[in-house]
MDAnalysis code that builds the backbone (N, CA, C; Angstrom):
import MDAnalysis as mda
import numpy as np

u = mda.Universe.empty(333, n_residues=111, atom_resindex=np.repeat(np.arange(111), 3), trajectory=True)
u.add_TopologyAttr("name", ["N", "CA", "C"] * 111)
u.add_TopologyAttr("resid", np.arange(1, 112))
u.add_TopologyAttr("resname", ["UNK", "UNK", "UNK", "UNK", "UNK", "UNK", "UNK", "UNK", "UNK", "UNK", "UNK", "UNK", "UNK", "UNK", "UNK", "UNK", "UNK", "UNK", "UNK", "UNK", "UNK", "UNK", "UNK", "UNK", "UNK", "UNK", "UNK", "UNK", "UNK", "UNK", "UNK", "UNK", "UNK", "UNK", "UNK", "UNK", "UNK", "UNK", "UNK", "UNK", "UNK", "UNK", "UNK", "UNK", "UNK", "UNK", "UNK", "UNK", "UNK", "UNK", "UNK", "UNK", "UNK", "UNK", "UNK", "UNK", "UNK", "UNK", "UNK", "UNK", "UNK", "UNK", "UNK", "UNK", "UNK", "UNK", "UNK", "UNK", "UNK", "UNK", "UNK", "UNK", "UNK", "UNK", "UNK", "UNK", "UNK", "UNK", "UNK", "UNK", "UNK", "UNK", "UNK", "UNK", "UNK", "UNK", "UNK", "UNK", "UNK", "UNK", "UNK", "UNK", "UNK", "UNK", "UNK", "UNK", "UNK", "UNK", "UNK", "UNK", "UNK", "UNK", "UNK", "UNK", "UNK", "UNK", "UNK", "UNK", "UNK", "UNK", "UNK"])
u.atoms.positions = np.array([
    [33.577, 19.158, 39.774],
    [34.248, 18.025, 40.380],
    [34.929, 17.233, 39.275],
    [36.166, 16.646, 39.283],
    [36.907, 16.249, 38.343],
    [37.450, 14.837, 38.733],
    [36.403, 14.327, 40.398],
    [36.879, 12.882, 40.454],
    [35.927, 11.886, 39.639],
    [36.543, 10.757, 39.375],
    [35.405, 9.553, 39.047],
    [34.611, 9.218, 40.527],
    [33.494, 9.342, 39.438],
    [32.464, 8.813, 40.622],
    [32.280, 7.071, 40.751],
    [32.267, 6.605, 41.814],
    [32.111, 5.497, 41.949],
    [30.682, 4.829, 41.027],
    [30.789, 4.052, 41.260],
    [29.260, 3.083, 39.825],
    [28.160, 3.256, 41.091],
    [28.352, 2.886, 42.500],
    [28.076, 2.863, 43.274],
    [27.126, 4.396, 44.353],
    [25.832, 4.497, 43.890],
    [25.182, 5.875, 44.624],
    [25.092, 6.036, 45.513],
    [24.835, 5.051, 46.623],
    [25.531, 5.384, 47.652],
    [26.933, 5.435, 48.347],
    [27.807, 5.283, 47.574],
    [29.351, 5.117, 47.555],
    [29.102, 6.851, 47.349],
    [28.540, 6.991, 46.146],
    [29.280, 8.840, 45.600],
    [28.234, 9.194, 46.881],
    [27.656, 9.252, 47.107],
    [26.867, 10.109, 48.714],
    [27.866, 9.589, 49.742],
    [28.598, 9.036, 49.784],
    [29.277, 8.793, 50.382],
    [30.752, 9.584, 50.971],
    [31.362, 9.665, 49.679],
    [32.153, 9.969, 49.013],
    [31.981, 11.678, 49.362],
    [30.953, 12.469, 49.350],
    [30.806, 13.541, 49.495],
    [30.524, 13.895, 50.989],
    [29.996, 13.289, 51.640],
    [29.328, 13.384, 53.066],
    [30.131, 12.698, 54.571],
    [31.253, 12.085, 54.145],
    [31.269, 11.105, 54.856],
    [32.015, 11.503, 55.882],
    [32.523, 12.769, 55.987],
    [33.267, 13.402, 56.841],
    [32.201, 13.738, 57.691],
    [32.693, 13.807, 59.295],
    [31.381, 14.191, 60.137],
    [31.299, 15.947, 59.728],
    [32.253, 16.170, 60.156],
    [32.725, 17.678, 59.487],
    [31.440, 18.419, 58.422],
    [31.355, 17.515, 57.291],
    [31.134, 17.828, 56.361],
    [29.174, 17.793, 56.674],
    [28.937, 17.069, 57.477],
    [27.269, 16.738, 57.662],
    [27.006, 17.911, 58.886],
    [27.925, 18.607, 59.664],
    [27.517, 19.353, 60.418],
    [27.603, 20.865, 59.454],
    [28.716, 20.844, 58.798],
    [28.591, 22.367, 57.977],
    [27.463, 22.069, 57.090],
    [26.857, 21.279, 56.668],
    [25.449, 21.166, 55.817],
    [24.765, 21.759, 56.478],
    [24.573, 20.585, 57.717],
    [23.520, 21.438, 59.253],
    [23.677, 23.030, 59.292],
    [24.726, 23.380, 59.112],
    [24.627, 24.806, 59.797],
    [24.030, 25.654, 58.402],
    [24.288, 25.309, 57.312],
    [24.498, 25.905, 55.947],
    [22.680, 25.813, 55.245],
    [22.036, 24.869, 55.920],
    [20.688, 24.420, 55.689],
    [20.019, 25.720, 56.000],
    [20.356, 26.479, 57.053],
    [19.518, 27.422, 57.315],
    [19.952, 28.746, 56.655],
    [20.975, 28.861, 55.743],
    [21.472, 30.226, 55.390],
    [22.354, 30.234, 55.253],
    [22.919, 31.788, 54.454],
    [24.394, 32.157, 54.345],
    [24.677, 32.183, 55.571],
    [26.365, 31.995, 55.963],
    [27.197, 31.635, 57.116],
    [28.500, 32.619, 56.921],
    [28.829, 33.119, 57.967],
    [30.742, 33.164, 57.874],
    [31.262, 32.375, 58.415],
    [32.745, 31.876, 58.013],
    [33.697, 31.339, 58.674],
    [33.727, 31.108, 59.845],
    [33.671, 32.771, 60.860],
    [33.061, 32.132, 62.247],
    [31.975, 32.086, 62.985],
    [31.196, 32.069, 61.944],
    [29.656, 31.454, 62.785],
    [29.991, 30.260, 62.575],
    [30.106, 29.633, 61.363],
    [30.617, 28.177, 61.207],
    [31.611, 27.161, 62.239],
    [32.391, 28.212, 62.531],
    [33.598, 27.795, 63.444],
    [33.106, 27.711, 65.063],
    [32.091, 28.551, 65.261],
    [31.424, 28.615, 66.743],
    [30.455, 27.642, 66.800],
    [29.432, 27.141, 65.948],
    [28.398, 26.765, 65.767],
    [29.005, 25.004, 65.929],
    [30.416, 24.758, 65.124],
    [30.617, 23.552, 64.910],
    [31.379, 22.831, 66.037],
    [32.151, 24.052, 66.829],
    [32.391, 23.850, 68.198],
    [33.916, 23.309, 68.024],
    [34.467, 22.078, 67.984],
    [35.896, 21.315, 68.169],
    [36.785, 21.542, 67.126],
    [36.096, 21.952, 66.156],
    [37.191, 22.061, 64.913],
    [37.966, 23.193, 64.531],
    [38.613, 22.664, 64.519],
    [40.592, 23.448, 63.966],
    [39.821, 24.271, 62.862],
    [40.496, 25.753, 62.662],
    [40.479, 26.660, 61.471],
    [40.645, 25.416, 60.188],
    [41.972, 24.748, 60.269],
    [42.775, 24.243, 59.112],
    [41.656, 23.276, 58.428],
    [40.941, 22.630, 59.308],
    [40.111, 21.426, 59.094],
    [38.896, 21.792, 58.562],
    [38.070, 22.699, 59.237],
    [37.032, 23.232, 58.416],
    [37.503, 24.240, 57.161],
    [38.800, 24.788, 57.067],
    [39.300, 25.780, 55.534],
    [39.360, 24.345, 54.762],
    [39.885, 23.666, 54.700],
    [39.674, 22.234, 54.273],
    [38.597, 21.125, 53.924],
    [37.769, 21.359, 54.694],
    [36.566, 21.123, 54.071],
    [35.906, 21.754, 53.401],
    [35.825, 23.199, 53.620],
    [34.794, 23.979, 53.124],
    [35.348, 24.006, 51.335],
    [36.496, 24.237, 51.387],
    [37.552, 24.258, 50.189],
    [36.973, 22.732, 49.750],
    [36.896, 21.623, 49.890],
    [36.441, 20.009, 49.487],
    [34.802, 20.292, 48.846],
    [34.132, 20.831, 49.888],
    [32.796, 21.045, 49.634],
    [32.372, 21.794, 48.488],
    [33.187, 23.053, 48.200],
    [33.083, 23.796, 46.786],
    [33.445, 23.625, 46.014],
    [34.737, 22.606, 46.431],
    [35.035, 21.713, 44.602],
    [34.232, 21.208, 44.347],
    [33.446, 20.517, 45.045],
    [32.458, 19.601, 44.554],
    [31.147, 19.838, 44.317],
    [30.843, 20.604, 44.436],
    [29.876, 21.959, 44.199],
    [28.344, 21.974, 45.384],
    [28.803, 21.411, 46.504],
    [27.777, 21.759, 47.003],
    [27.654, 23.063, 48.111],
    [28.680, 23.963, 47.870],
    [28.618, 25.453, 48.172],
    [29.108, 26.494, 47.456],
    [28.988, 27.727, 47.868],
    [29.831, 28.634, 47.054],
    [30.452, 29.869, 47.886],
    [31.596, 30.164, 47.474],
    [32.245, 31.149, 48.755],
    [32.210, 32.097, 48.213],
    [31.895, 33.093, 49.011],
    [32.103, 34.939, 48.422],
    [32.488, 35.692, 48.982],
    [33.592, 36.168, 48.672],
    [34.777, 37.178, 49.696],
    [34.357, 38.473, 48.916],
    [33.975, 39.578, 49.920],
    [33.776, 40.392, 49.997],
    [35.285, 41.494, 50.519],
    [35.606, 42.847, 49.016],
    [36.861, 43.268, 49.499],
    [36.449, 44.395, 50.590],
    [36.772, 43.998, 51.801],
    [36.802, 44.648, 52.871],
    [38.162, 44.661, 53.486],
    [38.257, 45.573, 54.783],
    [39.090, 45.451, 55.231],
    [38.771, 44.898, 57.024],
    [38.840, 44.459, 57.534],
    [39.133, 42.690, 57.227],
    [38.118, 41.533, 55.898],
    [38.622, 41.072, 55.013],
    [38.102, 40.571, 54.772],
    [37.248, 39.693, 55.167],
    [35.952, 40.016, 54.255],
    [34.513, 38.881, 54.651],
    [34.586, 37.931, 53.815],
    [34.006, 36.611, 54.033],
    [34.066, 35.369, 53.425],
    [32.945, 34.927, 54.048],
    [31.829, 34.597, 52.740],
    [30.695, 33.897, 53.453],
    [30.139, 32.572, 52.260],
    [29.380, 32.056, 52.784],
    [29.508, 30.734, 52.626],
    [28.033, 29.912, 52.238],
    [27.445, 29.583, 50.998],
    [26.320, 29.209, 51.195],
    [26.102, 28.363, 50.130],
    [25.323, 27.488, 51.010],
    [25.074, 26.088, 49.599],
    [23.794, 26.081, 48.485],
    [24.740, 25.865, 47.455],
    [24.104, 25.530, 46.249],
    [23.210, 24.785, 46.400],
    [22.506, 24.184, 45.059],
    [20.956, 23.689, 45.134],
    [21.324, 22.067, 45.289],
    [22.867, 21.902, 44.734],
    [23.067, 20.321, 45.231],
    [23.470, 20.663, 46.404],
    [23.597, 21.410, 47.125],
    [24.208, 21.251, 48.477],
    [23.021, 20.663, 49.467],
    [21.454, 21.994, 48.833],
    [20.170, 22.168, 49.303],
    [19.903, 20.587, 49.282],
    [19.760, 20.093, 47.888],
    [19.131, 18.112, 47.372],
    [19.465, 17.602, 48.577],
    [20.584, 17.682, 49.580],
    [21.140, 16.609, 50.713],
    [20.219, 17.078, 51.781],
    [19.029, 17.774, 51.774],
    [18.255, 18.182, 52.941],
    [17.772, 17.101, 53.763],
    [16.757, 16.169, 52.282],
    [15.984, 14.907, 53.026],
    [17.051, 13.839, 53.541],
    [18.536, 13.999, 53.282],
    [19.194, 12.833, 53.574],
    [19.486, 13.428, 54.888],
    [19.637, 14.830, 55.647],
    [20.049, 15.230, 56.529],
    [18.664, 15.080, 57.795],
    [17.523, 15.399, 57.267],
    [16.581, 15.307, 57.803],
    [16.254, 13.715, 58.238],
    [16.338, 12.709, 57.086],
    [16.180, 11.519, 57.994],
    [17.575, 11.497, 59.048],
    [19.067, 11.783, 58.507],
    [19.380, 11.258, 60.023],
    [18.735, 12.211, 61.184],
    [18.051, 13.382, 61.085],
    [17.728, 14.007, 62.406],
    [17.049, 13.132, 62.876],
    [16.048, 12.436, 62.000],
    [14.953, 11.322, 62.655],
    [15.401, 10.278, 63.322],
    [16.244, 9.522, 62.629],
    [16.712, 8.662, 62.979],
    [17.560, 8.621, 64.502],
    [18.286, 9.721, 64.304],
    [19.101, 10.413, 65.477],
    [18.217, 10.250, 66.760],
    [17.399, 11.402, 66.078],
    [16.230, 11.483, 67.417],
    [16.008, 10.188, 68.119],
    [15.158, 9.311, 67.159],
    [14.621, 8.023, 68.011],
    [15.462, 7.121, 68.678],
    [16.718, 6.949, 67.868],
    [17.934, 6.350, 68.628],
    [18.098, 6.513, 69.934],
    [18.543, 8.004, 70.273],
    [18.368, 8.387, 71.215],
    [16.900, 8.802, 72.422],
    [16.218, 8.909, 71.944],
    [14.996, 7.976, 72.788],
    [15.040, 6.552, 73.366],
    [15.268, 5.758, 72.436],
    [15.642, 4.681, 72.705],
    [16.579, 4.219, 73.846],
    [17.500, 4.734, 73.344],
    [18.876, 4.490, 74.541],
    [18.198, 5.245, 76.029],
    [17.807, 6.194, 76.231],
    [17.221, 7.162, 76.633],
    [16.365, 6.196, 77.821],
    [15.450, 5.363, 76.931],
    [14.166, 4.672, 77.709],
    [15.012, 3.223, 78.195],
    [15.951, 3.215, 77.619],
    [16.693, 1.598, 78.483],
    [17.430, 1.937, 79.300],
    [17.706, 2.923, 79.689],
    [18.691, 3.205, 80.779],
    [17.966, 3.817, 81.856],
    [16.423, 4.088, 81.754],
    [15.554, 4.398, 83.121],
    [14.454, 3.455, 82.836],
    [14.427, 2.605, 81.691],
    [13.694, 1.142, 82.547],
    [14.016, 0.125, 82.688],
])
């Protein structure tokens, strides 16, 4: 990565994550190597251009690594590095958080 990082640590977690995009290809990437279109099925709404675009953002910055395999059609698969792995517990509290939220909302709208 060749940007300045902000002084600010949660600014640079920021800075890396802040795309929703970018917290669901973690999600999918948490459990394993991926292709393009498991990624693309799994993530559901997003444009080819937008996820080649992220994924391309995400490996500059090193929290994956791509490996094209010479085939014919070419394979391209996709799996995160050990800083990619470090963003687990930040992904795991929002599952928590997620979760109870939605409990929440959940229990005010049937009591």
């Amino acid at each position: 990565m060749n940007k300045p990082l902000p002084k600010c640590p949660v600014e640079t977690t920021l800075m890396l994550i802040s795309d929703r995009w970018k917290v669901l290809i973690l999600r999918d990437l948490m459990d394993g190597t991926k292709r393009f279109g498991e990624l693309q099925r799994s993530i559901g709404t997003i444009s080819k251009k937008v996820l080649t675009s992220n994924l391309r953002a995400m490996e500059a910055d090193g929290l994956l690594t791509r490996e094209i395999f010479a085939e014919v059609p070419p394979r391209v698969e996709y799996t995160l590095t050990d800083v990619g792995y470090s963003l687990k517990s930040i992904l795991d509290a929002m599952l928590d958080w997620g979760t109870s939220y939605q409990e929440l909302v959940e229990n005010q709208e049937v009591g």
